[in-house]
KESE-181456 format. One record per residue: residue in one letter; chain; x, y, z of N, C-alpha, C in turn. Coordinates in steps of 0.1 Angstrom, whole numbers, plus 5000, padded with zeros to 4 digits. Layout:
# residues N
> a_A_X_Y_Z_X_Y_Z_X_Y_Z
...
# end
This chain:
# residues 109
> x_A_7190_4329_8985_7182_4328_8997_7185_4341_9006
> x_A_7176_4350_9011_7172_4357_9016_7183_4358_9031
> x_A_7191_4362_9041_7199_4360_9053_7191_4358_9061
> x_A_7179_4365_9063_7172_4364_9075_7165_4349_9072
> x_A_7162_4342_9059_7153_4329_9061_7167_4321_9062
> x_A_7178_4321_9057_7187_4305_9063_7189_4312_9077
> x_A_7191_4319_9086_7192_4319_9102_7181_4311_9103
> x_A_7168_4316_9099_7152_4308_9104_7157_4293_9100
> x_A_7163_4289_9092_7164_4274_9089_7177_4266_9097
> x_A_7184_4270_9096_7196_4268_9109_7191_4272_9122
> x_A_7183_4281_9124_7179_4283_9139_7169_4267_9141
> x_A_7156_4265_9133_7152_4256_9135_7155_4243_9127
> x_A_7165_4240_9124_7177_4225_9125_7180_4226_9135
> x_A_7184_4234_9148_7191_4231_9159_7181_4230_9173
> x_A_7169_4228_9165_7159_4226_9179_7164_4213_9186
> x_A_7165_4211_9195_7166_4194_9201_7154_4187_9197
> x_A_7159_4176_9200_7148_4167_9200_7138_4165_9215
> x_A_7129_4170_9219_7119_4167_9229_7121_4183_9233
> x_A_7122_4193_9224_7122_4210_9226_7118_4213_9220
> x_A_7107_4228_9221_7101_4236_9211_7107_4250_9210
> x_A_7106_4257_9200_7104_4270_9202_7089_4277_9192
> x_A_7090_4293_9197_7081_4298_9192_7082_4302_9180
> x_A_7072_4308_9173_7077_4312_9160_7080_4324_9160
> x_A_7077_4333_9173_7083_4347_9174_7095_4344_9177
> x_A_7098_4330_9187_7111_4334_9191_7122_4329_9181
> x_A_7117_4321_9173_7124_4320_9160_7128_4333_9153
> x_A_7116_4338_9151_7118_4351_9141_7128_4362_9148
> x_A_7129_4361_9164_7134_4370_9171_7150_4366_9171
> x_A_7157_4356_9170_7165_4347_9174_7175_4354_9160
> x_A_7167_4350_9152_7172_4354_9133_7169_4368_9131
> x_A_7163_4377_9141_7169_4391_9134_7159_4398_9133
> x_A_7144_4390_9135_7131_4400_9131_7122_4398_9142
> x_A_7119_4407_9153_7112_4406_9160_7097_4403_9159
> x_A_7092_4409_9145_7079_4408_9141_7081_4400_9131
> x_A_7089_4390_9130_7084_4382_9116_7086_4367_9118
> x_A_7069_4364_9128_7068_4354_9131_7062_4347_9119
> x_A_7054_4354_9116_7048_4356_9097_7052_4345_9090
> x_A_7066_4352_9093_7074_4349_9079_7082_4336_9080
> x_A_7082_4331_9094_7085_4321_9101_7077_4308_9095
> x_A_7065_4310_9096_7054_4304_9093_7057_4303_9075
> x_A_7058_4312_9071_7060_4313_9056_7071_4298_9051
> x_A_7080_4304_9059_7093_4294_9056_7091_4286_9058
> x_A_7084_4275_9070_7080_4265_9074_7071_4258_9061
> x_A_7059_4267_9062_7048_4258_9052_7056_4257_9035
> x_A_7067_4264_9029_7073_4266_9019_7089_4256_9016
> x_A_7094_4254_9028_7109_4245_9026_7109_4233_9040
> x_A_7101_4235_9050_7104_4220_9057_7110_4210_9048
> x_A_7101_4205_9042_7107_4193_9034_7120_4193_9023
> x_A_7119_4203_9018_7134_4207_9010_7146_4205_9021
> x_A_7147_4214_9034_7157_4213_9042_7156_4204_9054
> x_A_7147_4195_9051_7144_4184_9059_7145_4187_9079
> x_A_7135_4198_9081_7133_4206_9092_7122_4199_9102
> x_A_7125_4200_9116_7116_4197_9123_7109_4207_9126
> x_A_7099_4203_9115_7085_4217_9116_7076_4213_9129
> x_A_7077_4202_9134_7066_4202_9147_7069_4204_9162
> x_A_7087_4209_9158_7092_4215_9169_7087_4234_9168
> x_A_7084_4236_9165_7078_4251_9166_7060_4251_9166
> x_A_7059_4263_9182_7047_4261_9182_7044_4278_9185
> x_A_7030_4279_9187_7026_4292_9190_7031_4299_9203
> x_A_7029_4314_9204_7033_4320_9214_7026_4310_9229
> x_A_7012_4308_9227_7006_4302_9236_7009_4285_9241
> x_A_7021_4281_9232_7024_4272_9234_7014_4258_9228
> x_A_7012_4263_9217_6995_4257_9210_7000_4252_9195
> x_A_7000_4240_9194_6997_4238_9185_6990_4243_9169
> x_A_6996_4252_9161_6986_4258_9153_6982_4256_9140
> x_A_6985_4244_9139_6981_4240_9126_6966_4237_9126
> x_A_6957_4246_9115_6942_4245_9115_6940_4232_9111
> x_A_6943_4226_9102_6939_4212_9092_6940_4203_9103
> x_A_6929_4189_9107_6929_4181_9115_6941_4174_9109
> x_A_6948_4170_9100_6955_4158_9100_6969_4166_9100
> x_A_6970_4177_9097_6982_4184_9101_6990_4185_9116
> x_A_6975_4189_9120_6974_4189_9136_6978_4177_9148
> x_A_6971_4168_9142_6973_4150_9147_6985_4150_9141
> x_A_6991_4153_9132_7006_4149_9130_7018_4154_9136
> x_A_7016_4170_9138_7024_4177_9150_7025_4170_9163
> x_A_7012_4169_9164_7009_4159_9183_7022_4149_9183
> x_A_7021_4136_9174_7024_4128_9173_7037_4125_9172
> x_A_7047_4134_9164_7057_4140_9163_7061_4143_9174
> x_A_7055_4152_9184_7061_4160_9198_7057_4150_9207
> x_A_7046_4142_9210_7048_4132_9221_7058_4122_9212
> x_A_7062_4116_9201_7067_4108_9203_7083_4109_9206
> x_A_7086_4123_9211_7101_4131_9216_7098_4131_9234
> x_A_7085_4130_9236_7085_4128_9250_7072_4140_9254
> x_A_7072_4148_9248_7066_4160_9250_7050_4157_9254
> x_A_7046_4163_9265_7035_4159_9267_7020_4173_9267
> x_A_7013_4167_9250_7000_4175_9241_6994_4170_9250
> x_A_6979_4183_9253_6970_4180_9254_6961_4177_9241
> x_A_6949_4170_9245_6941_4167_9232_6936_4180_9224
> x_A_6936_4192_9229_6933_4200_9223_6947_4211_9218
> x_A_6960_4205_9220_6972_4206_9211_6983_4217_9224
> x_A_6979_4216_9233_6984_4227_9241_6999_4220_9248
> x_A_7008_4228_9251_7018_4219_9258_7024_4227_9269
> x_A_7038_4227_9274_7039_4233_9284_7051_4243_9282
> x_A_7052_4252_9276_7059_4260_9271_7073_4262_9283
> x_A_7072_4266_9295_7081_4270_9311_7091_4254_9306
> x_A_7083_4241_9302_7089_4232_9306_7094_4226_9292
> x_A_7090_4229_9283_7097_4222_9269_7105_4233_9263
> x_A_7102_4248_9263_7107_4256_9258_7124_4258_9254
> x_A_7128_4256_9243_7142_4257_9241_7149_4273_9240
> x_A_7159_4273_9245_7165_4284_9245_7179_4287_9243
> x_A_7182_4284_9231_7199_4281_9225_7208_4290_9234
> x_A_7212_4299_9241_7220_4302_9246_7221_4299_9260
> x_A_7205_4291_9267_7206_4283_9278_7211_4272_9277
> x_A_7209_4267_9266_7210_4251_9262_7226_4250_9260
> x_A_7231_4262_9251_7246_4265_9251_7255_4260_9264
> x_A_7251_4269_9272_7254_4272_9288_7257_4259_9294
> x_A_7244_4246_9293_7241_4237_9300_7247_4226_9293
> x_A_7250_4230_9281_7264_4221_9273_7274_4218_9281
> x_A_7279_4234_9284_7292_4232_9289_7296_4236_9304
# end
């Protein structure tokens, strides 16, 4: 396995539960500022192998982006059922759910 995709997979195991991040700031977090891509790659390819909370990561716009309606309804349903509150058209509140491991670090301790 590739260094830069287990950071992406250890970065997103350690999302909390009722937090998102982006998939730039994933890709950014692990080393590649432009490889939100590839973020996406990893996701649709090993969630279920490394047993990942794929519906914790959302678009830069804080959007839901899965095209497929039942993909999409499942992300929703996943993130409100952590508290997070989707609009019907998949949007959330990025300022307010957004995770930030070195903030979150900080507010640990």
């Amino acid at each position: 396995m590739q260094p830069f995709t287990q950071r992406v997979i250890d970065i997103i195991k350690h999302i909390p539960e009722g937090r998102v991040m982006t998939y730039g700031q994933v890709a950014e977090q692990a080393g590649s500022r432009r490889g939100a891509r590839q973020v996406v790659r990893i996701l649709h390819a090993m969630s279920n192998a490394h047993k990942l909370p794929w519906h914790r990561v959302v678009n830069a716009k804080g959007e839901v982006a899965i095209p497929d309606d039942e993909g999409r309804f499942l992300q929703m349903m996943h993130l409100q059922g952590e508290g997070i509150e989707v609009s019907e058209s998949g949007k959330l509140d990025l300022e307010r759910y957004r995770h930030s491991p070195l903030a979150w670090e900080e507010e640990r301790f």
